[in-house]
PAMAR-765558 format. One record per residue: residue number from 1; chain; x, y, z of N, C-alpha, C, O in turn. Coordinates in steps of 0.001 Angstrom, whole numbers. Layout:
<atom kolvo="NUM" ketor="A" n_c1="X" n_c2="Y" n_c3="Z" ca_c1="X" ca_c2="Y" ca_c3="Z" c_c1="X" c_c2="Y" c_c3="Z" o_c1="X" o_c2="Y" o_c3="Z"/>
...
//
This chain:
<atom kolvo="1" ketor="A" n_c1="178466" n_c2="180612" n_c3="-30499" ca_c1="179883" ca_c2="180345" ca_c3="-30681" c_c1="180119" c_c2="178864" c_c3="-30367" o_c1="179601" o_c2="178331" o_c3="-29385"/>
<atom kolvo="2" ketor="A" n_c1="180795" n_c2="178311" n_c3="-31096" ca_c1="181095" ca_c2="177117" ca_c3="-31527" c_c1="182235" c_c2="176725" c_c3="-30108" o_c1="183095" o_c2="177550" o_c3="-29800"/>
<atom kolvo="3" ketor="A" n_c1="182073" n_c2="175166" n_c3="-29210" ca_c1="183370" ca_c2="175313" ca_c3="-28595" c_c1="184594" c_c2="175086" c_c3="-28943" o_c1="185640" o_c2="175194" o_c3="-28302"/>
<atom kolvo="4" ketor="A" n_c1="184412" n_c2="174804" n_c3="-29875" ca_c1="185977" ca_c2="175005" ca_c3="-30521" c_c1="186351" c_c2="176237" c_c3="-30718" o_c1="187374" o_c2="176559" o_c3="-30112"/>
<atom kolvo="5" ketor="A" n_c1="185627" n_c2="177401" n_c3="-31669" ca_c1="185993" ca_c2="178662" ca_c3="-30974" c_c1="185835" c_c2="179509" c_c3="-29728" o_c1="186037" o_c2="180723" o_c3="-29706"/>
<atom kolvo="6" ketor="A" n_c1="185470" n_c2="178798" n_c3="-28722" ca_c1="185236" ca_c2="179134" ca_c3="-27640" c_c1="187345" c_c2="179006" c_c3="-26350" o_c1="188011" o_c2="179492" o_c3="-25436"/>
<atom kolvo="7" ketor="A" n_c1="187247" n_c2="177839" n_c3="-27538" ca_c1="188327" ca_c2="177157" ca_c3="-26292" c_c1="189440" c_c2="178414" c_c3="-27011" o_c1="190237" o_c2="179060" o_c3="-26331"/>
<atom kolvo="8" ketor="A" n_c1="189252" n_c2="178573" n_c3="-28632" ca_c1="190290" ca_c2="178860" ca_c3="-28982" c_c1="190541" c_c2="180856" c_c3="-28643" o_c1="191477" o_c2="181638" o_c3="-28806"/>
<atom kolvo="9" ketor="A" n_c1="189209" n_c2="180958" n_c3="-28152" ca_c1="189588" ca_c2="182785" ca_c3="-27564" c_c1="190162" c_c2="182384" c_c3="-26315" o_c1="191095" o_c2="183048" o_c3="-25864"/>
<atom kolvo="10" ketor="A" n_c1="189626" n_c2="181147" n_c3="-25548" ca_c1="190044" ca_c2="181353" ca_c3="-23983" c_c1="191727" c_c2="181198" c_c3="-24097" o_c1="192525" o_c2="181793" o_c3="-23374"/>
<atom kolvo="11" ketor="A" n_c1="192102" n_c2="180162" n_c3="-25288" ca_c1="193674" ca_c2="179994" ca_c3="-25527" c_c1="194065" c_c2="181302" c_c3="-25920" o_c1="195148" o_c2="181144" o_c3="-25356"/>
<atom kolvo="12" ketor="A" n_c1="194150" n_c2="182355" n_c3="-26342" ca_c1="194373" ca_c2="183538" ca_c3="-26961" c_c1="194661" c_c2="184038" c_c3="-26229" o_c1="195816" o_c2="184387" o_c3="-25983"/>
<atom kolvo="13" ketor="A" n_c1="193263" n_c2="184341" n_c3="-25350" ca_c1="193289" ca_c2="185574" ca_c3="-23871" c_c1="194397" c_c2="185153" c_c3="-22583" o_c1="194944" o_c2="185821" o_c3="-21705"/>
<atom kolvo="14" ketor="A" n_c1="194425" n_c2="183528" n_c3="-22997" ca_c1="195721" ca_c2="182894" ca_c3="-21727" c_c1="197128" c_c2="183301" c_c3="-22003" o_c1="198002" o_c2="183574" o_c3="-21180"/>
<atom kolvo="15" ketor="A" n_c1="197187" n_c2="183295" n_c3="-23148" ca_c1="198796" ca_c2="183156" ca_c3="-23834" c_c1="198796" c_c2="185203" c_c3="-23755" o_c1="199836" o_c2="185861" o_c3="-23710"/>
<atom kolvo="16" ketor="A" n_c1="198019" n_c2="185536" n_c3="-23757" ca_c1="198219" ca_c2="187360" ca_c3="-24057" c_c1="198501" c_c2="187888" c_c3="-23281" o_c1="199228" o_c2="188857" o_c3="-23502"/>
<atom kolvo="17" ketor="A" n_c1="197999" n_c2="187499" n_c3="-21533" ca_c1="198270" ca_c2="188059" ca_c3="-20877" c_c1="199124" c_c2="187239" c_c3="-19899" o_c1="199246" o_c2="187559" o_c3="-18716"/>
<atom kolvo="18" ketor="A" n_c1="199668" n_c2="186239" n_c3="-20415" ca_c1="200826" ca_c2="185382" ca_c3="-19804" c_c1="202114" c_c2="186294" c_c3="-20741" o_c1="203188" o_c2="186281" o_c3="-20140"/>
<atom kolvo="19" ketor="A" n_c1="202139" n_c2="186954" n_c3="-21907" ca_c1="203046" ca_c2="187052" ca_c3="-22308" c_c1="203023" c_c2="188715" c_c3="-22338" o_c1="203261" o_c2="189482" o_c3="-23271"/>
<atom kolvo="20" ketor="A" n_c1="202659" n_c2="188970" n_c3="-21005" ca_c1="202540" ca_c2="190898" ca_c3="-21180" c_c1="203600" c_c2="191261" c_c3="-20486" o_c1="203406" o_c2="192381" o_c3="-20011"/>
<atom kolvo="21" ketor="A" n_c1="204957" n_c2="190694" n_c3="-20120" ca_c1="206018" ca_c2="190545" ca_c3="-19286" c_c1="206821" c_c2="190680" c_c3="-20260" o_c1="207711" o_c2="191473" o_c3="-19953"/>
<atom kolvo="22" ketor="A" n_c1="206955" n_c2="190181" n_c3="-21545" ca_c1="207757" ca_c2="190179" ca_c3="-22526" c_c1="208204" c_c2="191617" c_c3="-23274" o_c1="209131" o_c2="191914" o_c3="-24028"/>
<atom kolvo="23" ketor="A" n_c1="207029" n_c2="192393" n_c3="-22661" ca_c1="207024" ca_c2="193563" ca_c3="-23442" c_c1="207293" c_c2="194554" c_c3="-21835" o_c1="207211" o_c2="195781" o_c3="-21770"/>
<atom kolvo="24" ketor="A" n_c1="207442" n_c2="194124" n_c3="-21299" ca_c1="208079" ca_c2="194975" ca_c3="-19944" c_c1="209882" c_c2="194558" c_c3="-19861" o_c1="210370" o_c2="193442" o_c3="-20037"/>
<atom kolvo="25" ketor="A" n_c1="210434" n_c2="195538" n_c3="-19615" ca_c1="211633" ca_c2="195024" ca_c3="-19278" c_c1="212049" c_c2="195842" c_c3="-17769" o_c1="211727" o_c2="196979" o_c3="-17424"/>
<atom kolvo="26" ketor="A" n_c1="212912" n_c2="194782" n_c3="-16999" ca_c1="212918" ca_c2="194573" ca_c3="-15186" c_c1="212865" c_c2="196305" c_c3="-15089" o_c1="211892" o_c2="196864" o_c3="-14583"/>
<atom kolvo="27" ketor="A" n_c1="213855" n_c2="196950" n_c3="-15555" ca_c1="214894" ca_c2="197766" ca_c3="-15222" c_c1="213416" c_c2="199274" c_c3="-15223" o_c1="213377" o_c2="200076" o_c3="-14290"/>
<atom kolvo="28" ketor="A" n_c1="212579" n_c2="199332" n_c3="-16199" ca_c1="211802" ca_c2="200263" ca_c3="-16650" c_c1="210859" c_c2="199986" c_c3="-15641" o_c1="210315" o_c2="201061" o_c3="-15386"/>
<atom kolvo="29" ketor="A" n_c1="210432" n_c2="199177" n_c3="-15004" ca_c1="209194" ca_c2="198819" ca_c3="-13887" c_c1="209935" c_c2="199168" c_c3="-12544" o_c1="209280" o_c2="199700" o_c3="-11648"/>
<atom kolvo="30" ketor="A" n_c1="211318" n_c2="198884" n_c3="-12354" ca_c1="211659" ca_c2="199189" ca_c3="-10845" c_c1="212533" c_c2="200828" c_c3="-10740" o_c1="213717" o_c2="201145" o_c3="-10625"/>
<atom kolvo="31" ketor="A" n_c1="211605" n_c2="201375" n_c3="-10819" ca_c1="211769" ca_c2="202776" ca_c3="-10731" c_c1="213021" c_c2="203429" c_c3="-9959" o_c1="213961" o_c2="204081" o_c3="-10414"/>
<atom kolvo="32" ketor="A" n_c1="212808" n_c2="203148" n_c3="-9013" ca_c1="214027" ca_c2="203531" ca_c3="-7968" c_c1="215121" c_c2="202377" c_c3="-8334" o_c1="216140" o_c2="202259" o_c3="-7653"/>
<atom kolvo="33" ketor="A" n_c1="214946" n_c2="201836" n_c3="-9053" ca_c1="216396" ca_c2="200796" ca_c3="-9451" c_c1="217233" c_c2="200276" c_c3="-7919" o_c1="218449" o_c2="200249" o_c3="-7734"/>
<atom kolvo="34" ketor="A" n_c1="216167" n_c2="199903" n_c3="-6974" ca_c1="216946" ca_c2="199076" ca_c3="-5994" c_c1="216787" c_c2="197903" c_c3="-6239" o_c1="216709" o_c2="197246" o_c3="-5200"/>
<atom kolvo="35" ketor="A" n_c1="216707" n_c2="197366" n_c3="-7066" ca_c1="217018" ca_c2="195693" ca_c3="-7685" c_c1="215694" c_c2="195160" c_c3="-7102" o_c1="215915" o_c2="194039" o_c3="-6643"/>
<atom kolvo="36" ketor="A" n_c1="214302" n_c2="195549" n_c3="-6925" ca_c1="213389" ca_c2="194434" ca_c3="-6672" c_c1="212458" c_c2="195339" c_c3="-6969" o_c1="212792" o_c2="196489" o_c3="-6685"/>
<atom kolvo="37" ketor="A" n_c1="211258" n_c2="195193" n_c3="-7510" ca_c1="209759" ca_c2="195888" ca_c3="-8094" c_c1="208812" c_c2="195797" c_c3="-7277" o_c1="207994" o_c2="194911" o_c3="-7526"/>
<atom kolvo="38" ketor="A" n_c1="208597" n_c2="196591" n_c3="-6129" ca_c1="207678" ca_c2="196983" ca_c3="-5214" c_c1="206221" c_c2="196558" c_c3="-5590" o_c1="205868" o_c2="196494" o_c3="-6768"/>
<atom kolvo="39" ketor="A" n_c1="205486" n_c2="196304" n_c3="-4668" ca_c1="203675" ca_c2="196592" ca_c3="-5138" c_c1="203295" c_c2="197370" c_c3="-5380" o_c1="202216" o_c2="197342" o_c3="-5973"/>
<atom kolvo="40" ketor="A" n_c1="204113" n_c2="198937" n_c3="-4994" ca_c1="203693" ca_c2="199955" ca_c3="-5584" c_c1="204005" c_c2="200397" c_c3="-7038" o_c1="203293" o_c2="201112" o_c3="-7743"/>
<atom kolvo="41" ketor="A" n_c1="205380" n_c2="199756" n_c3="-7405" ca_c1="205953" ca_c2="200283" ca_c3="-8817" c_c1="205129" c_c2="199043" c_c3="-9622" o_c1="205103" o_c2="199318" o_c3="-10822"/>
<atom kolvo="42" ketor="A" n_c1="204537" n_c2="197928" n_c3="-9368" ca_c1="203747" ca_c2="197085" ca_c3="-9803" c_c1="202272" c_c2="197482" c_c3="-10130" o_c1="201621" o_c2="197000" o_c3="-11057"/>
<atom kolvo="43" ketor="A" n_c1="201817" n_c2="198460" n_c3="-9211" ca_c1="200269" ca_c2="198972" ca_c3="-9664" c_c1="200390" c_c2="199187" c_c3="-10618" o_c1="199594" o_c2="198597" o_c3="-11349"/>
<atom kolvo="44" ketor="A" n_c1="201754" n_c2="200461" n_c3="-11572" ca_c1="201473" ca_c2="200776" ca_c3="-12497" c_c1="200819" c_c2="200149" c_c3="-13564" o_c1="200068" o_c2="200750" o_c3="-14333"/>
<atom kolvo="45" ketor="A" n_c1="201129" n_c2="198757" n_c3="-13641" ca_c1="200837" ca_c2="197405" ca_c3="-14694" c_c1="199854" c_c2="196492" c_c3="-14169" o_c1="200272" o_c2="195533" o_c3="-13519"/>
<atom kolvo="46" ketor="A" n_c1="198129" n_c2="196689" n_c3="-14415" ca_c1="197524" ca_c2="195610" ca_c3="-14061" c_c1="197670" c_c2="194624" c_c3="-14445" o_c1="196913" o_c2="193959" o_c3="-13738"/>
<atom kolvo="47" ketor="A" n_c1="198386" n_c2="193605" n_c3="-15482" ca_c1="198685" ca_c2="192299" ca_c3="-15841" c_c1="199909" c_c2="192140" c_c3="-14691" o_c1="199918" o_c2="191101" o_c3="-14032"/>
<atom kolvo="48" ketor="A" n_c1="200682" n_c2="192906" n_c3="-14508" ca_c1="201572" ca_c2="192215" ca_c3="-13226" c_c1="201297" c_c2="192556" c_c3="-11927" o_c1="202153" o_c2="192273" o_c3="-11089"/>
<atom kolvo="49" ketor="A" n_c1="200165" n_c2="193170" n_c3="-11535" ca_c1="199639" ca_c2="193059" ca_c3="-10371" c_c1="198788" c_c2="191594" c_c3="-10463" o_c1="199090" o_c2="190626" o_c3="-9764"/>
<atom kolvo="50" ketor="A" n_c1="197791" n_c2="191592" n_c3="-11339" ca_c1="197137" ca_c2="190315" ca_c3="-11217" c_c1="198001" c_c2="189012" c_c3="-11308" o_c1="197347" o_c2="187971" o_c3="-11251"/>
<atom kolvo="51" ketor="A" n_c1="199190" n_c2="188903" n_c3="-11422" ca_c1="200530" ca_c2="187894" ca_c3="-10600" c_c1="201587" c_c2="188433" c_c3="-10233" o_c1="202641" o_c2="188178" o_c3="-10814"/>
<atom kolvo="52" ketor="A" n_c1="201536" n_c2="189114" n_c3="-9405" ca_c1="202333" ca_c2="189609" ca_c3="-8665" c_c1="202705" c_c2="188512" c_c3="-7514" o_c1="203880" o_c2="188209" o_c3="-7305"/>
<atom kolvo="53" ketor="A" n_c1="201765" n_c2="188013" n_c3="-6878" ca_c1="201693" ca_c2="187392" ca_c3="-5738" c_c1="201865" c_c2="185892" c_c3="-5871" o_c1="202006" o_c2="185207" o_c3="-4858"/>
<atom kolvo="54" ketor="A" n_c1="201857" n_c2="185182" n_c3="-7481" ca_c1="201915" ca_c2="184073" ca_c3="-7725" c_c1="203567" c_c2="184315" c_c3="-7989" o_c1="204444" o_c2="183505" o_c3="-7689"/>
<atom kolvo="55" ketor="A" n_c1="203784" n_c2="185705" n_c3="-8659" ca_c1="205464" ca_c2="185607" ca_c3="-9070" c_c1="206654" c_c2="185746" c_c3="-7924" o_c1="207858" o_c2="185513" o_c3="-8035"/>
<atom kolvo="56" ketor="A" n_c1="206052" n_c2="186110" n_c3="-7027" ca_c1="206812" ca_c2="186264" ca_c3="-5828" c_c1="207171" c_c2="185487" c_c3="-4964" o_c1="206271" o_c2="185521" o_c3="-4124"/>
<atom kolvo="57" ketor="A" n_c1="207948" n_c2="184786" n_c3="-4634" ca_c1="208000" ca_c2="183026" ca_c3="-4745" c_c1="208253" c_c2="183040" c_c3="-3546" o_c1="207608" o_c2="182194" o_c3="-2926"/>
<atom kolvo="58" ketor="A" n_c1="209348" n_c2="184030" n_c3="-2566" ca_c1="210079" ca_c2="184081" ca_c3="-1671" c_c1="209178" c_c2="184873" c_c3="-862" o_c1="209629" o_c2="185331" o_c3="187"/>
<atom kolvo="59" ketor="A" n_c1="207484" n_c2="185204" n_c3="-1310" ca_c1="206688" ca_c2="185849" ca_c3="-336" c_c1="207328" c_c2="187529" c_c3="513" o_c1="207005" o_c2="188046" o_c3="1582"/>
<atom kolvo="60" ketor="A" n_c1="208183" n_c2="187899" n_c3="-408" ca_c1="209066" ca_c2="189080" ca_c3="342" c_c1="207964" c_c2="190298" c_c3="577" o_c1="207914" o_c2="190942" o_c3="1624"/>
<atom kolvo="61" ketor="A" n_c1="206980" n_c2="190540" n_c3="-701" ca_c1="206525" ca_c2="191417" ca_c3="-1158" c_c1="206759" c_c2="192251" c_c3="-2336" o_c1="206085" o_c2="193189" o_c3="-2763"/>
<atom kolvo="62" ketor="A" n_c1="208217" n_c2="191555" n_c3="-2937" ca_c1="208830" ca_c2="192200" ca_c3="-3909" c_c1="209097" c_c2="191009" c_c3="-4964" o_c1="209128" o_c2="189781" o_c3="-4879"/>
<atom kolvo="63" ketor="A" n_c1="209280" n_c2="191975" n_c3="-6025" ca_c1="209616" ca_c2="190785" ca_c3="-7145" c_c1="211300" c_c2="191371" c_c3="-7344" o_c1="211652" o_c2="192539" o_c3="-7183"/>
<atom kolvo="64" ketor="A" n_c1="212182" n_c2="190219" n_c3="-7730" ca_c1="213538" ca_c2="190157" ca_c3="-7661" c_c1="213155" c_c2="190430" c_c3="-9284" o_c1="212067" o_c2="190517" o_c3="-9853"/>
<atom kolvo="65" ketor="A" n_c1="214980" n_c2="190555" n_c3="-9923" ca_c1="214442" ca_c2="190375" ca_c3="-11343" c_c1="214287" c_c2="189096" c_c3="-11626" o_c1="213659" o_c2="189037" o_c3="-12683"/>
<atom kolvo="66" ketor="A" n_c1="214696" n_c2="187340" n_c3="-10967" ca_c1="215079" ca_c2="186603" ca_c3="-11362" c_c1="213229" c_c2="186199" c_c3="-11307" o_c1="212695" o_c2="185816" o_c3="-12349"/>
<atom kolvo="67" ketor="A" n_c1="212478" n_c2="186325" n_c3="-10136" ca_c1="211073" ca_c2="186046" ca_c3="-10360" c_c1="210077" c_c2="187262" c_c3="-11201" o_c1="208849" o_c2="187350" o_c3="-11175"/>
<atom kolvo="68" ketor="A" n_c1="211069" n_c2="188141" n_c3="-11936" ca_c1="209937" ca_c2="188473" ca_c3="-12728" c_c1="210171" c_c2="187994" c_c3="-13843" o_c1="209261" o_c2="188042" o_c3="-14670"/>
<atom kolvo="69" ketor="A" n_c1="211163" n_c2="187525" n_c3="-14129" ca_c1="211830" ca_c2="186786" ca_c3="-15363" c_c1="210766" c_c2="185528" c_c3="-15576" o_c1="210551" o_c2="184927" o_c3="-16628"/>
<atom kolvo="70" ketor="A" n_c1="210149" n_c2="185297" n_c3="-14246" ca_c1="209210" ca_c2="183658" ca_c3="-14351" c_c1="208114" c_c2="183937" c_c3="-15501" o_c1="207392" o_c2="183072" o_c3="-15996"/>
<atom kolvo="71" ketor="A" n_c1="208127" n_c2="185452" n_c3="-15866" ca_c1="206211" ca_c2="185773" ca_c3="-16076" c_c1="206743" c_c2="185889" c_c3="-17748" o_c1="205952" o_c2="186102" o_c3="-18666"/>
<atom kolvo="72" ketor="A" n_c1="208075" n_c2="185725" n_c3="-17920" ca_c1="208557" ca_c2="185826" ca_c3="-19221" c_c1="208333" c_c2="184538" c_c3="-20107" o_c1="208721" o_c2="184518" o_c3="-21275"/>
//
C-alpha cells in the first residue's frame, strides 16, 4: 500500500469515528433524562467511551449535553 493510500485510510478511519456523535442524539444516550450521560449510559457506545474522558471538560464524570455537542 502506497502512502498516499495509507494516509488516506488513516484520514477516513479519523473523520468516522470523530463523526459517530452525529448519528447519536443527547436525549437517546441519557437514559434516565437527568440532563448529563453517565459512564454507565456511555458504555453502551464504544466510540463515546473511547472520548468520553477527553469530552468531559469539567472532569465531573458526566457529559453535559453542551460537551457532548463537542464530539459533534
Amino acid at each position: 500500500m502506497s502512502k498516499t493510500a495509507k494516509a488516506l485510510a488513516l484520514v477516513s478511519l479519523v473523520s468516522a469515528s470523530s463523526a459517530f456523535a452525529m448519528d447519536l442524539e443527547f436525549h437517546t444516550v441519557d437514559v434516565d433524562s437527568d440532563g448529563a450521560i453517565s459512564m454507565e449510559e456511555a458504555a453502551k457506545y464504544p466510540e463515546l467511551m473511547q472520548q468520553f474522558k477527553d469530552l468531559d471538560s469539567n472532569k465531573d464524570g458526566e457529559l453535559s449535553e453542551e460537551e457532548f455537542a463537542a464530539a459533534q
